[in-house]
C-alpha positions as CSV (number, residue, x, y, z in Angstrom):
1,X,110.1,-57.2,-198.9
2,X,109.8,-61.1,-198.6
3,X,112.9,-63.0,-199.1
4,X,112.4,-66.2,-201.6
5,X,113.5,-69.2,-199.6
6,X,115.0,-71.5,-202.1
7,X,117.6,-73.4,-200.1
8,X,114.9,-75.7,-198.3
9,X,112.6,-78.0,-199.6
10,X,108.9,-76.2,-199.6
11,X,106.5,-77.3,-196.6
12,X,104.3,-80.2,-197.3
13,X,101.3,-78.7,-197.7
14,X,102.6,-76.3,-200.0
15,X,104.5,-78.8,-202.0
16,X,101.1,-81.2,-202.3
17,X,98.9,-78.2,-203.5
18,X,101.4,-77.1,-206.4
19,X,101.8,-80.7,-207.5
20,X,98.0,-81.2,-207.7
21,X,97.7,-77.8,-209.5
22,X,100.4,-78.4,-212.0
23,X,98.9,-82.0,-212.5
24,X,95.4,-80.4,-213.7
25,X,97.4,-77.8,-216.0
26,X,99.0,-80.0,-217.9
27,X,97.1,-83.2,-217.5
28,X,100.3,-85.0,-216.6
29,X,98.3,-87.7,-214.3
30,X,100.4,-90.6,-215.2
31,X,103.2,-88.6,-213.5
32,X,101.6,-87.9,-210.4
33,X,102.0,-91.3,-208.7
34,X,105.5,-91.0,-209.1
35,X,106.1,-87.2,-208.5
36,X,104.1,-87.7,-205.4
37,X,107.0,-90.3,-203.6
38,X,108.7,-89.0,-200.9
39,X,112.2,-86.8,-201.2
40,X,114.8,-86.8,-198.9
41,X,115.1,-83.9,-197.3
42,X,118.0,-82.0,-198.9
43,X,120.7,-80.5,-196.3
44,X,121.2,-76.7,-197.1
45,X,125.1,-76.9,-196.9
46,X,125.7,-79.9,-198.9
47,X,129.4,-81.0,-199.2
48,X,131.5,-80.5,-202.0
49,X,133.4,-83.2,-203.5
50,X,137.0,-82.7,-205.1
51,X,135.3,-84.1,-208.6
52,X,133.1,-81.4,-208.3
53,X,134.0,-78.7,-211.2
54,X,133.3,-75.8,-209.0
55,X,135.3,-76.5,-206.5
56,X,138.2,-76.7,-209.2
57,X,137.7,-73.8,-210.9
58,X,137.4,-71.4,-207.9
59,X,140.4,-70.3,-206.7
60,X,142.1,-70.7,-203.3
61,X,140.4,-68.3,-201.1
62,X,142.3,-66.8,-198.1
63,X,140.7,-67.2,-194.2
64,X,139.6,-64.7,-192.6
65,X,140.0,-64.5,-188.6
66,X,138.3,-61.1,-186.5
67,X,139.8,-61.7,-182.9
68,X,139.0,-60.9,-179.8
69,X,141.6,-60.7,-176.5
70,X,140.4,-59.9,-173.1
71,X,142.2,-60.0,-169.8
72,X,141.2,-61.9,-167.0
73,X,138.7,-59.2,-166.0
74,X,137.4,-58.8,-169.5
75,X,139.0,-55.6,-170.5
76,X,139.9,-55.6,-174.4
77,X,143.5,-55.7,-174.6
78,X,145.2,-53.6,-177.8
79,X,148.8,-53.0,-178.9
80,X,149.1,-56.6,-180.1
81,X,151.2,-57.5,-182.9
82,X,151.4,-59.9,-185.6
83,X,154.4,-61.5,-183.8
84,X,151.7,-62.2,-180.8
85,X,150.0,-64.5,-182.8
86,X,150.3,-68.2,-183.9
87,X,147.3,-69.5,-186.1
88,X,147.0,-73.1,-186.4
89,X,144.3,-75.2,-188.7
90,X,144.1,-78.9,-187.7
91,X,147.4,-78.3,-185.3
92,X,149.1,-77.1,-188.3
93,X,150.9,-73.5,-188.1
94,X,149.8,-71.4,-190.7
95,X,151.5,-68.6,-192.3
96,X,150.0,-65.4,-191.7
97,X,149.5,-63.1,-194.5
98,X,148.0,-59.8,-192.9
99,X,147.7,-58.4,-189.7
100,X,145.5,-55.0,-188.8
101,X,144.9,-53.5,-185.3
102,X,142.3,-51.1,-186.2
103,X,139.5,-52.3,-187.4
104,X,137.1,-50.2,-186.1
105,X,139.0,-47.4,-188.8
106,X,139.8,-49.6,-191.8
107,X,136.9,-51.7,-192.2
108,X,133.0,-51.4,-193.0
109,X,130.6,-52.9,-191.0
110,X,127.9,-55.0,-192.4
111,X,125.5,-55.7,-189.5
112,X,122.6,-57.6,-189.6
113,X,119.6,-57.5,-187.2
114,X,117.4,-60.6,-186.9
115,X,114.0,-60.0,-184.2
116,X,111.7,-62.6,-183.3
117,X,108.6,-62.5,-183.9
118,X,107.0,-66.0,-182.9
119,X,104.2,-66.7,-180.2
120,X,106.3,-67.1,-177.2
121,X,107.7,-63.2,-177.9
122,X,104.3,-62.0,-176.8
123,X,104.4,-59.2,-174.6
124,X,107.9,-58.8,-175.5
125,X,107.3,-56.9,-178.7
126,X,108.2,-53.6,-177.3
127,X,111.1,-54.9,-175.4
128,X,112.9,-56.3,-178.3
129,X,112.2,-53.1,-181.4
130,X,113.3,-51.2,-178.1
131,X,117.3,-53.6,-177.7
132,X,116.9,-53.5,-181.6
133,X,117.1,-49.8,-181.8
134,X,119.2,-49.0,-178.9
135,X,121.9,-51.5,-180.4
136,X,122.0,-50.0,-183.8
137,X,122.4,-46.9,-183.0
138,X,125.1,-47.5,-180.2
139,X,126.8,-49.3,-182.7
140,X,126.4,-48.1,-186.3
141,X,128.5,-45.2,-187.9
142,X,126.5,-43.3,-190.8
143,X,128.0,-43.0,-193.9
144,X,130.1,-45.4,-193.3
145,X,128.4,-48.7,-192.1
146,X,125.3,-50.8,-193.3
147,X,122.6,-52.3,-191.1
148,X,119.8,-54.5,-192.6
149,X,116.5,-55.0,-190.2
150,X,114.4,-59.0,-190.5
151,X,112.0,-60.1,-188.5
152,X,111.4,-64.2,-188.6
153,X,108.4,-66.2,-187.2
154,X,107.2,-68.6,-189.4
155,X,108.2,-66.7,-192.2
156,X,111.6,-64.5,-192.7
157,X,110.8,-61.1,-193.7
158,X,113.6,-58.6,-194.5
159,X,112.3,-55.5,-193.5
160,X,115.1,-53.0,-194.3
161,X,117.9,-53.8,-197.1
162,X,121.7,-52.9,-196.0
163,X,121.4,-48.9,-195.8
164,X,123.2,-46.2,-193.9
165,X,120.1,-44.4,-193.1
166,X,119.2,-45.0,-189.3
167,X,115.9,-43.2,-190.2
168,X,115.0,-46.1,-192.3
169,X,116.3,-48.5,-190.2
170,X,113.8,-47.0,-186.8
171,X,111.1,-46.8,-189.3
172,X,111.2,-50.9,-190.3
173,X,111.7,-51.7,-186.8
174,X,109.1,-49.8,-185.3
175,X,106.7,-50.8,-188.6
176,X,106.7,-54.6,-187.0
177,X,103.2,-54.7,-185.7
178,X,102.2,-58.6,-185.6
179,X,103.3,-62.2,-185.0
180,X,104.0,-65.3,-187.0
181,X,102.7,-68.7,-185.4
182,X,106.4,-70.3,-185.5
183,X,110.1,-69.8,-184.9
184,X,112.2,-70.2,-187.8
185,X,115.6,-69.4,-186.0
186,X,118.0,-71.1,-187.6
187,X,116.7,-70.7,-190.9
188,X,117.3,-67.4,-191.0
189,X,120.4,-67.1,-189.9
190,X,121.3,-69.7,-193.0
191,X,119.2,-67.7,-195.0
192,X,121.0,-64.2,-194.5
193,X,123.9,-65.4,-194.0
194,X,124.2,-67.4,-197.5
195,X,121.9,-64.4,-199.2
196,X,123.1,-61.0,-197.7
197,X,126.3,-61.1,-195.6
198,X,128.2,-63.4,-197.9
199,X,129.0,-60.7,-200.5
200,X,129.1,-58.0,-198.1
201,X,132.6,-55.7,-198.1
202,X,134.2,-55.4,-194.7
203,X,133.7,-57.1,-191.5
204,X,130.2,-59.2,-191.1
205,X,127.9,-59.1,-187.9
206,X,124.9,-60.7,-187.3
207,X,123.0,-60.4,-184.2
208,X,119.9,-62.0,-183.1
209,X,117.2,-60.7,-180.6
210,X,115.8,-63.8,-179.1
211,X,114.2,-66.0,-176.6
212,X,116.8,-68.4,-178.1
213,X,113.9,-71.8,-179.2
214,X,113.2,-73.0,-182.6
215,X,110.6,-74.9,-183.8
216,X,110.1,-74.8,-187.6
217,X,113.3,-74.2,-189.3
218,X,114.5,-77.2,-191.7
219,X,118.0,-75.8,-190.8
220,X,119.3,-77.1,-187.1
221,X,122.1,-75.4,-185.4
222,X,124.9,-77.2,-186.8
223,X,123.9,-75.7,-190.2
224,X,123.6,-72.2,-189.2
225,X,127.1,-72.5,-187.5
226,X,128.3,-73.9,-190.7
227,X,127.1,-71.2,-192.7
228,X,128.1,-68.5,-190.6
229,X,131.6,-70.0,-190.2
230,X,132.7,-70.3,-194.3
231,X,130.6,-66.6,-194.9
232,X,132.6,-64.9,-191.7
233,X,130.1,-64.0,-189.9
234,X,129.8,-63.4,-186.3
235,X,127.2,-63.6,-184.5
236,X,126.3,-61.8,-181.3
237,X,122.7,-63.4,-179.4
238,X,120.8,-61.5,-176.9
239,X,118.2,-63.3,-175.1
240,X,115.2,-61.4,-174.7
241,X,113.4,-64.5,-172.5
242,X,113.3,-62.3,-169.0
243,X,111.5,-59.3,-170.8
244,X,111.9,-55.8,-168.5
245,X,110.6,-57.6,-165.7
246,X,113.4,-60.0,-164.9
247,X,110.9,-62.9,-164.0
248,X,112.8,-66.0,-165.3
249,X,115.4,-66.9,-162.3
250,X,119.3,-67.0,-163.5
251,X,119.2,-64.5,-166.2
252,X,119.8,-61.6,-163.9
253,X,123.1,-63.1,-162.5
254,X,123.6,-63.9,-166.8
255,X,122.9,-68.0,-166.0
256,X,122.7,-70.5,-169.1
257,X,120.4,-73.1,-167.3
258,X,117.9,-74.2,-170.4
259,X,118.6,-76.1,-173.9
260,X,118.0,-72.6,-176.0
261,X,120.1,-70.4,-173.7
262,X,123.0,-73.3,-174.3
263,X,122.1,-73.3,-178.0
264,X,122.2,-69.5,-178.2
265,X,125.8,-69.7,-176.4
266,X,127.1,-72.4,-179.0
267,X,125.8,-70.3,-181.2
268,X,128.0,-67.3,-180.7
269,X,130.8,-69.2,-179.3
270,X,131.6,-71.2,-182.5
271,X,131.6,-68.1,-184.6
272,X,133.3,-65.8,-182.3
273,X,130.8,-63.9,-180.8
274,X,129.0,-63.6,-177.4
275,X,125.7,-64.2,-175.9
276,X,124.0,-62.1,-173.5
277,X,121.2,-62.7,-171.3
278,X,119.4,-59.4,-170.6
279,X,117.1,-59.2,-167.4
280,X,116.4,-55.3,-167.6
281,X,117.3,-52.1,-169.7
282,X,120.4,-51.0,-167.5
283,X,122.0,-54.9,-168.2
284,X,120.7,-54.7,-172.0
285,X,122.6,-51.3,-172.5
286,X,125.9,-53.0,-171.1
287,X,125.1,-55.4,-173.6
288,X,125.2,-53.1,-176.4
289,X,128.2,-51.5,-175.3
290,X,129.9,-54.5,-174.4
291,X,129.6,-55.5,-178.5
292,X,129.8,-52.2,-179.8
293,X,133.4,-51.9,-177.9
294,X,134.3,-55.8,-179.0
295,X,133.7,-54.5,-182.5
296,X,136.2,-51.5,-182.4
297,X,138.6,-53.2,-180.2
298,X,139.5,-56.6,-182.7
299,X,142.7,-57.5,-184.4
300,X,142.1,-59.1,-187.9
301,X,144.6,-61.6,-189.0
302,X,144.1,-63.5,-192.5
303,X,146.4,-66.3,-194.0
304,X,146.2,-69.1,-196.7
305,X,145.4,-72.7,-195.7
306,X,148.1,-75.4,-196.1
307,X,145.4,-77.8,-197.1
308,X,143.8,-76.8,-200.1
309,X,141.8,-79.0,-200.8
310,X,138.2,-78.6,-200.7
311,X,136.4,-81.9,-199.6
312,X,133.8,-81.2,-197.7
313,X,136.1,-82.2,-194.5
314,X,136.2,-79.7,-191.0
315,X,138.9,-77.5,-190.1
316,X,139.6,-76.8,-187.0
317,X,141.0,-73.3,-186.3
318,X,142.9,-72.3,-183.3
319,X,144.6,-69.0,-182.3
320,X,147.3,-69.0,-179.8
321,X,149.8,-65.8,-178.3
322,X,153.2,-65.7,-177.5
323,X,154.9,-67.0,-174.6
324,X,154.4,-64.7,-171.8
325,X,150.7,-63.8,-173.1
326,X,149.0,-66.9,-171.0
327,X,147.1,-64.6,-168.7
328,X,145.5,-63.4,-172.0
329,X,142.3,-65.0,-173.4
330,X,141.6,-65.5,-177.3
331,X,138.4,-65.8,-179.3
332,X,137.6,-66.6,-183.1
333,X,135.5,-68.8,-184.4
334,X,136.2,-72.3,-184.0
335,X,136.6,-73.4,-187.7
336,X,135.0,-73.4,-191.4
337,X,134.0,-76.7,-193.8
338,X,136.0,-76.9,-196.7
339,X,133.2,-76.1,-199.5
340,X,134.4,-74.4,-202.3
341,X,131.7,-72.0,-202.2
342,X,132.2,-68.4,-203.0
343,X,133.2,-65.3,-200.5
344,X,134.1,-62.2,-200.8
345,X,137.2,-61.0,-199.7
């Protein structure tokens, strides 16, 4: 099944052949001069002002936080309690509402698998249905959480719908046979973020098997942090650039040294996840474990903004411990825009 995407302009080609088509139909020719001018190119997460009678009617919604502790060695640290925690938003304390330790238990998980498919995957095919397999069923509890399966290239394709059914799920994955001509990155992570995970009931993951470079989407990074931010999503990258062989330098030791890798870090970082740079199957499967245990091991703490207003403005979140918890590191995602848009709980 194709996904319709509405949220971007159409490509110029496309856009010029429908016009001239719908010209002929309906002989509007004096209109074609001025339908013909050049748009602006729309942004997919435009802001929401306070006259805007949306953003009035919908109700105060309440934030969301999964997050993460480690120790200095990395180890997931539990026992934590509310007390433990100070939330602030734009270095104001917040008052926080709920608290749960066991979220591996209480919650759902709505994961969502995103696989290149563009040119410079080639050879790499096998390598990434084989980390997209591997992770979901490390990960995934039947009967109790969902997994979707996409592919993107030049187009976004969602190849399995949110099921419970692994069978299904090894069945799309190992289904994807050929490759597009482009990589639309960032455009599907808006695209399934805004579509899919936004309505999704419990705790949303998206994780994206990549060599980390986009070169068609109309969304840029800043988008696709946005959306993920105000839908809750967090998203986990794992670089798939080294293939088994390990032949780029840096991504055995787990280096960042190009633009895409830093991009692909950004990426996670600002919406609480990690990225991982994979230079063989032994470092791929610590990979998946390393999530898999992230995901079971998070505290989730939800309060009420202070400000609320919605005007389009950034807020910047930041989650602090106790005194005597310093040795202790935190990680959320960074922030949300205020957009009265609608998410549910």
């Amino acid at each position: 099944m194709r996904l319709s995407f509405f949220h971007f302009l159409p490509r110029p080609l496309l856009f010029a052949s429908e016009l001239a088509l719908a010209c002929v139909v309906f002989g509007a020719v004096a209109d074609v001069s001025r339908a013909q001018q050049p748009k602006p190119k729309p942004s997919p997460t435009p802001p929401v002002t306070e006259q805007d009678p949306e953003s009035i009617r919908i109700p105060i919604r309440r934030v969301r936080l999964p997050i993460t502790v480690v120790d200095k060695k990395g180890n997931f640290v539990p026992g934590l309690t509310k007390d433990d925690f100070f939330v602030l938003e734009d270095r104001a304390p917040q008052q926080i509402e709920t608290f749960s330790d066991d979220l591996g238990e209480t919650l759902p998980l709505y994961l969502a698998v995103l696989m290149d498919t563009s040119p410079s995957t080639a050879g790499k095919v096998k390598f990434e249905q084989e980390s997209a397999m591997n992770f979901i069923h490390s990960i995934v509890r039947p009967r109790r959480d969902r997994v979707l399966f996409a592919t993107f290239d030049h187009e976004i394709n969602l190849r399995q719908d949110f099921t419970d059914k692994l069978d299904l799920v090894d069945r799309a994955v190992s289904g994807v046979k050929t490759l597009g001509n482009q990589t639309a990155l960032y455009d599907a992570i808006w695209q399934f973020c805004d579509e899919k995970l936004r309505s999704a009931v419990g705790r949303r993951v998206l994780v994206v098997i990549t060599d980390g470079e986009d070169t068609y989407s109309r969304a840029n990074i800043r988008d696709a942090i946005d959306i993920a931010q105000r839908t809750e999503t967090t998203i986990f990258a794992i670089s798939t650039k080294a293939g088994f062989l390990s032949t780029v330098p840096g991504v055995e030791a787990g280096q960042v040294k190009e633009k895409k890798d830093r991009d692909l870090v950004t990426l996670a970082d600002e919406t609480g996840g990690m990225a991982f740079f994979t230079g063989d199957m032994l470092s791929l499967e610590r990979s998946f474990t390393r999530i898999s245990k992230e995901l079971r091991a998070q505290y989730l703490v939800t309060y009420k903004p202070l400000n609320d207003r919605y005007d389009g403005s950034f807020r910047k979140i930041d989650v602090k411990l106790a005194d005597g918890r310093k040795d202790l590191k935190v990680r959320t995602k960074h922030g949300y825009k205020a957009i009265a848009d609608s998410v549910r709980p």
